[in-house]
C-alpha positions as MATLAB code, in Angstrom:
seq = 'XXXXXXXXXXXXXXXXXXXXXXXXXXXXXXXXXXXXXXXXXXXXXXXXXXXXXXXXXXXXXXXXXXXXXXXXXXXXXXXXXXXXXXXXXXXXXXXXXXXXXXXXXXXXXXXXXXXXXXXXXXXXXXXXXXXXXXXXXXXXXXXXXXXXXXXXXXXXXXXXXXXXXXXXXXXXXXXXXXXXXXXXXXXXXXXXXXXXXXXXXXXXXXXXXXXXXXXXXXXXXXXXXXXXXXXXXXXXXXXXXXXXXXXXXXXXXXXXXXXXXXXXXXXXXXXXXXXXXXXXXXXXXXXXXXXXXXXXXXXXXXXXXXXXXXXXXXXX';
ca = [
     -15.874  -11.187   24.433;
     -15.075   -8.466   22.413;
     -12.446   -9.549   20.345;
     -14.855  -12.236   18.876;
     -17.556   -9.665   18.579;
     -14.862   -7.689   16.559;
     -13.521  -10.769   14.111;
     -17.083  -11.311   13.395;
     -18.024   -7.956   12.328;
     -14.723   -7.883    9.977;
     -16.321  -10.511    8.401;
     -19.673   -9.342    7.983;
     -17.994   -6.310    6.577;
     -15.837   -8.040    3.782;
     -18.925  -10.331    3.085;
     -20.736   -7.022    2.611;
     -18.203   -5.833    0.681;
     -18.065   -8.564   -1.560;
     -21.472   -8.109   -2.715;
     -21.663   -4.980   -3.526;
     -20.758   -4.734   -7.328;
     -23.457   -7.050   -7.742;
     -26.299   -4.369   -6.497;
     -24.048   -1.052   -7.286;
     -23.910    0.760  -10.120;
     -20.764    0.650  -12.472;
     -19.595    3.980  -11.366;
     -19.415    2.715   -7.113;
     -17.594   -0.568   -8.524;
     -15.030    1.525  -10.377;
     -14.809    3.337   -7.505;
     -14.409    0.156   -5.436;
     -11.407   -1.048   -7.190;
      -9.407    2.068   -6.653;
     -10.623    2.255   -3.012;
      -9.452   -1.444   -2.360;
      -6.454   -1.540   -4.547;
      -5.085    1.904   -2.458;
      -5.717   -0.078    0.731;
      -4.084   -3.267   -0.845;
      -0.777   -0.716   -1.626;
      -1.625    0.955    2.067;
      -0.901   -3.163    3.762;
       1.904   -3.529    1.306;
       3.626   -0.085    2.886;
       2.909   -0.784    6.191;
       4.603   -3.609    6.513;
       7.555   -1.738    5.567;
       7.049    1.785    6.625;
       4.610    1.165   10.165;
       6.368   -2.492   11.386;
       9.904   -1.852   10.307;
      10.111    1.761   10.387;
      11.394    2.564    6.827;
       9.422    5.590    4.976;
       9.713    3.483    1.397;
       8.984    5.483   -1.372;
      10.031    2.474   -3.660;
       6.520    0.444   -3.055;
       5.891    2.628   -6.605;
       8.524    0.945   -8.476;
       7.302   -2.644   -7.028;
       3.793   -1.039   -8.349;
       5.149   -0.217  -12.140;
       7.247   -3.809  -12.038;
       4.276   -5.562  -11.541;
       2.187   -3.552  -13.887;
       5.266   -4.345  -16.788;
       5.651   -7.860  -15.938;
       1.773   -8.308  -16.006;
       1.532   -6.498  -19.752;
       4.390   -8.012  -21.007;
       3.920  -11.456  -20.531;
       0.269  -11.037  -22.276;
       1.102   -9.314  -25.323;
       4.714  -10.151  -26.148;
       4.906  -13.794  -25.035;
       0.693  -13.844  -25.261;
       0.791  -15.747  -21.753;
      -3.032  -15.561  -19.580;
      -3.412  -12.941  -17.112;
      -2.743  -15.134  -14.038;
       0.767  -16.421  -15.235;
       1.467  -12.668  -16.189;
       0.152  -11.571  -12.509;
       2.722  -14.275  -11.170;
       5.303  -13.171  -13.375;
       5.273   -9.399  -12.531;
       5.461  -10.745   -8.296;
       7.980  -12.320   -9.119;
       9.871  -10.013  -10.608;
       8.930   -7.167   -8.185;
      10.470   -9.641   -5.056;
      13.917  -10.470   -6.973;
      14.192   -6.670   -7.081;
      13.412   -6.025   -3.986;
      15.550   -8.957   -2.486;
      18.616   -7.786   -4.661;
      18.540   -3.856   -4.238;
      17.044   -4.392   -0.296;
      20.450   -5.839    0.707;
      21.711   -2.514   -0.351;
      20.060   -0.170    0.562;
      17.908   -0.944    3.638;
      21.630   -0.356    5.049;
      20.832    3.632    4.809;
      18.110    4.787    7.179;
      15.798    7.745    7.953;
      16.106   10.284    5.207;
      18.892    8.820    3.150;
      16.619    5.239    2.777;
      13.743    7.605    1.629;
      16.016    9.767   -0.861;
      17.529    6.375   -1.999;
      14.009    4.903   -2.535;
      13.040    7.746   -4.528;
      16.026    8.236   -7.076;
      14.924    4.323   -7.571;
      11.652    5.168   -8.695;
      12.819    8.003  -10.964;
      15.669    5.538  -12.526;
      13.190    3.296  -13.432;
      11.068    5.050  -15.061;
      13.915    6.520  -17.325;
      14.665    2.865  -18.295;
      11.349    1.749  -19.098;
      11.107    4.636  -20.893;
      13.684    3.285  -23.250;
      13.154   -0.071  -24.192;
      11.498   -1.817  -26.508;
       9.625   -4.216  -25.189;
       8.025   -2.036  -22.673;
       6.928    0.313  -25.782;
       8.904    2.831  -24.851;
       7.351    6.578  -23.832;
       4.403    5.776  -25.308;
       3.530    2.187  -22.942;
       2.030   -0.710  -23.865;
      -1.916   -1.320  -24.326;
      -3.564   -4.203  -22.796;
      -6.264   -6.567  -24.312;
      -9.620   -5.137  -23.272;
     -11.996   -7.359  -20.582;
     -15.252   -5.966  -19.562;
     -15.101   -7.266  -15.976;
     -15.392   -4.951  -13.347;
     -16.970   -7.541  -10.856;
     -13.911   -9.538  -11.396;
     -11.587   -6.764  -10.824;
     -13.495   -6.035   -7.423;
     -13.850   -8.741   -6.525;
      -9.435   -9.728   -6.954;
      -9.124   -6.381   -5.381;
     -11.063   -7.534   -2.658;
      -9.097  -11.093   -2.148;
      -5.903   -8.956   -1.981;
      -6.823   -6.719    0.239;
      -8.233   -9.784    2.239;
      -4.660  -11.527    1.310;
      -2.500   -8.537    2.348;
      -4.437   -8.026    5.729;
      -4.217  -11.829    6.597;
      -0.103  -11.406    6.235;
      -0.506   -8.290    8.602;
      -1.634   -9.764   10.824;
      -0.238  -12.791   11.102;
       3.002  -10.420   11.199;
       1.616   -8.453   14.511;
       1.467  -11.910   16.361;
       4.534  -13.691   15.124;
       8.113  -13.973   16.059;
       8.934  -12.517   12.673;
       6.679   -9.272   13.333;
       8.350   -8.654   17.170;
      11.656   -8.543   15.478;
      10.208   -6.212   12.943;
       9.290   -4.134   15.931;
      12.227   -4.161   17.432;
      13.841   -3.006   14.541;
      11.761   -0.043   14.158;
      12.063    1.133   18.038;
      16.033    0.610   17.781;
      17.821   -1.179   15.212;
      21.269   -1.780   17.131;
      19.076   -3.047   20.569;
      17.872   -5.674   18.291;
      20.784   -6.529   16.555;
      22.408   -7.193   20.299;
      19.517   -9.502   20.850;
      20.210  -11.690   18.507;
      17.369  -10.484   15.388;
      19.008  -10.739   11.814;
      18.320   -7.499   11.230;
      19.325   -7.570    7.362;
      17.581  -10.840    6.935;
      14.365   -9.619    8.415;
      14.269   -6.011    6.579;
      14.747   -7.737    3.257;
      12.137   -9.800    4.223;
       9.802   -7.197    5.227;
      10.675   -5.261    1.982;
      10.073   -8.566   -0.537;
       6.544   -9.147    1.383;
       6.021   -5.245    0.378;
       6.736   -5.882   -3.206;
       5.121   -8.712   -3.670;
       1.475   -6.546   -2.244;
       2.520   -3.839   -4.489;
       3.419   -5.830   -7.537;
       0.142   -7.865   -7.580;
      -1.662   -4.464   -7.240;
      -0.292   -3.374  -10.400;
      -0.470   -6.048  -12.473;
      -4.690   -5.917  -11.630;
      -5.100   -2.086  -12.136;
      -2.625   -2.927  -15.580;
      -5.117   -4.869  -16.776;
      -8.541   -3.328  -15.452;
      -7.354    0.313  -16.827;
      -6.127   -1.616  -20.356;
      -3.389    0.939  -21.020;
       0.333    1.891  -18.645;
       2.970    3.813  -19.484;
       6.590    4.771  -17.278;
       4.863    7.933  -15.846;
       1.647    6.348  -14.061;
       3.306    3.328  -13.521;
       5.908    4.629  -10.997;
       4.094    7.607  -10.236;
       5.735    8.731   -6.529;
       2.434   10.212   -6.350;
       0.738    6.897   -5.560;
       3.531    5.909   -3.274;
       2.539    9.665   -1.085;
      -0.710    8.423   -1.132;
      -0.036    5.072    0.692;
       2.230    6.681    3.201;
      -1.270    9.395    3.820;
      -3.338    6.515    4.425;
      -1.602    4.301    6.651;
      -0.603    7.232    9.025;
      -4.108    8.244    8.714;
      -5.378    5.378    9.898;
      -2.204    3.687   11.795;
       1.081    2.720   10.896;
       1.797   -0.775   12.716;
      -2.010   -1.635   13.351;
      -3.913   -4.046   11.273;
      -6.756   -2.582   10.058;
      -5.815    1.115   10.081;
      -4.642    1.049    6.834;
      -7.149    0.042    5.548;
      -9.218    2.155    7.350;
      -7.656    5.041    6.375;
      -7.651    4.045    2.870;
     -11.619    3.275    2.801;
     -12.308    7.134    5.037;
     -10.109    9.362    2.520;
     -11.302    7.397   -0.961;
     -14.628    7.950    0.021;
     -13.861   11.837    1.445;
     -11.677   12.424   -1.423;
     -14.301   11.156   -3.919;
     -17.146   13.825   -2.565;
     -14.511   16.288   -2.978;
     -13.266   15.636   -6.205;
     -17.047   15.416   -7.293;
     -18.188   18.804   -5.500;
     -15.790   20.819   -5.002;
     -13.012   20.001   -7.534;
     -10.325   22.745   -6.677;
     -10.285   21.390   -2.759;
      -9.916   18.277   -3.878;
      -5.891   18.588   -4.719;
      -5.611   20.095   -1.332;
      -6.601   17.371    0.883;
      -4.332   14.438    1.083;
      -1.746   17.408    2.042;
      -4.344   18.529    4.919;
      -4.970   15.679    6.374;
      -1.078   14.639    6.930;
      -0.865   17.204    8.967;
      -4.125   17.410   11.054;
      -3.119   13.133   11.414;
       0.683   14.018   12.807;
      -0.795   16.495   15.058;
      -3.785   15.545   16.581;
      -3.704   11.260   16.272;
       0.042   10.405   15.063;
      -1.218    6.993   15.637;
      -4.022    6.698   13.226;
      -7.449    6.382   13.179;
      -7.184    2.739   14.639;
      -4.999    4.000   17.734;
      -7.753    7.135   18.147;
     -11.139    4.285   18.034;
      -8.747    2.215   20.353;
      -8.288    4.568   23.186;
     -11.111    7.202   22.475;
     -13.350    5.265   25.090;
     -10.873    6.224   28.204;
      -9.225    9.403   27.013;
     -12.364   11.292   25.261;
     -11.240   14.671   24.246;
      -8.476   14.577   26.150;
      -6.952   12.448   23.497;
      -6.342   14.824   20.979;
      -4.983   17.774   23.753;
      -2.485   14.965   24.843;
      -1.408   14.457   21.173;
      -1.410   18.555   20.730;
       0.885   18.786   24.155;
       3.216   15.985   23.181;
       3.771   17.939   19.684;
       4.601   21.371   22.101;
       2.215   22.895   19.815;
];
């Protein structure tokens, strides 16, 4: 009984959410599309960083590729927005599907060093060619749209949960799994590891390119900086361990509590404001290393206890 109580108030909430920016005011739509674009990037992550176990911190790159591929393919080969959307996937998933092979071979610290130096190579490239303008980036026709900008945010965040879960209940996702709890255990039971990580890393990409190529467009201008910013990438790893790495939802959870916490801050108190995603990594870790989803899960039988278990198991 529950669980159909639970679809159906999922959809009452995206149905909600889908009608918002057209009762809100500009400012809560802008708002919107950064909120569901994070959690978009959040899915995108987690199916590389919560189901596989891989702390990516190339989901940026895929980001910028996407964002590139989208602006190029409108103003140098004057193509519409869709094909360039398509385009800068596309992209995104050769690169992942070519460098993955590589190095999803490393793992724990050396993956997430390797990711990184990929971000920062990038953006030294893009930062000398042509055709991506160079330092200065490229600027994008204008389109006064918000609503349509929400409301593509919201169909990929719709999109990129549908692929989550439909990875938690398939074959595909247990080997996933099994990968992150012990990569040679699965290997002996017959899982193609390599196959499934590269997998697992294009279905990332492809989340994190389309995500760029919107916000390319809605925003009107990129340049190398903000589009492989590692910032953004730290921000999707806060909010799917905020609220659960491996669930379904929590990411995008997490993404919708923090936005909207973050926001207040940012509006109020400015200075804390730079202070909190780094906060709330560590009060997540300690007290509910599972998220947010694992903590509404379980809350009901543990109670307080919850969080002293979680304290205890951290010998803190």
């Amino acid at each position: 009984m529950k669980r159909p109580l639970a679809r159906a108030g999922i959809v009452a909430a995206f149905v909600v959410l889908a009608g918002i920016p057209w009762i809100a005011s500009p400012s809560i739509v802008q708002f919107g599309i950064n909120m569901l674009l994070l959690a978009a990037l959040a899915q995108g992550w987690n199916i590389i960083g919560g189901y596989t176990g891989y702390a990516s911190f190339g989901n940026s790159v895929f980001y910028g590729l996407g964002s590139y591929g989208t602006a190029i393919a409108m103003l140098r080969w004057h193509l519409p927005f869709g094909i360039g959307l398509a385009l800068g996937t596309v992209i995104a998933v050769i690169f992942a599907a070519l460098f993955g092979r590589a190095i999803l071979r490393l793992r724990g610290h050396y993956f997430a060093i390797c990711t990184l130096g990929l971000a920062e190579v990038m953006t030294a490239i893009v930062s000398n060619l042509e055709i991506t303008g160079r330092n200065t980036g490229l600027v994008l026709p204008l389109l006064r749209g918000d609503v349509l900008f929400y409301e593509l945010s919201l169909a990929l965040v719709v999109v990129a949960t549908l692929i989550v879960a439909w990875i938690a209940h398939s074959r595909f996702g247990y080997g996933l799994i099994a990968i992150r709890e012990n990569e040679e255990a699965a290997a002996a039971m017959g899982v193609d590891t390599t196959r499934y990580k590269v997998l697992a890393f294009s279905l990332s990409a492809a989340i994190s390119a389309l995500a760029g190529g919107i916000h390319a467009y809605w925003i009107t201008f990129i340049d190398p900086v903000s589009a492989f910013d590692i910032g953004l990438n730290v921000k999707m790893i806060i909010v799917t361990v905020f609220g659960g790495p491996g669930s379904i939802l929590g990411p995008v959870l997490g993404a919708f509590v923090l936005s909207g916490i973050s926001e207040v801050l940012s509006t109020e108190i400015s200075t804390v404001a730079g202070l909190f995603f780094g906060a709330v990594i560590v009060v997540a870790v300690v007290f509910m290393p599972r998220g947010v989803a694992d903590l509404i899960r379980r809350f009901d039988k543990y109670r307080w206890r919850y969080f002293a278990e979680n304290v205890r198991a951290n010998r803190l």
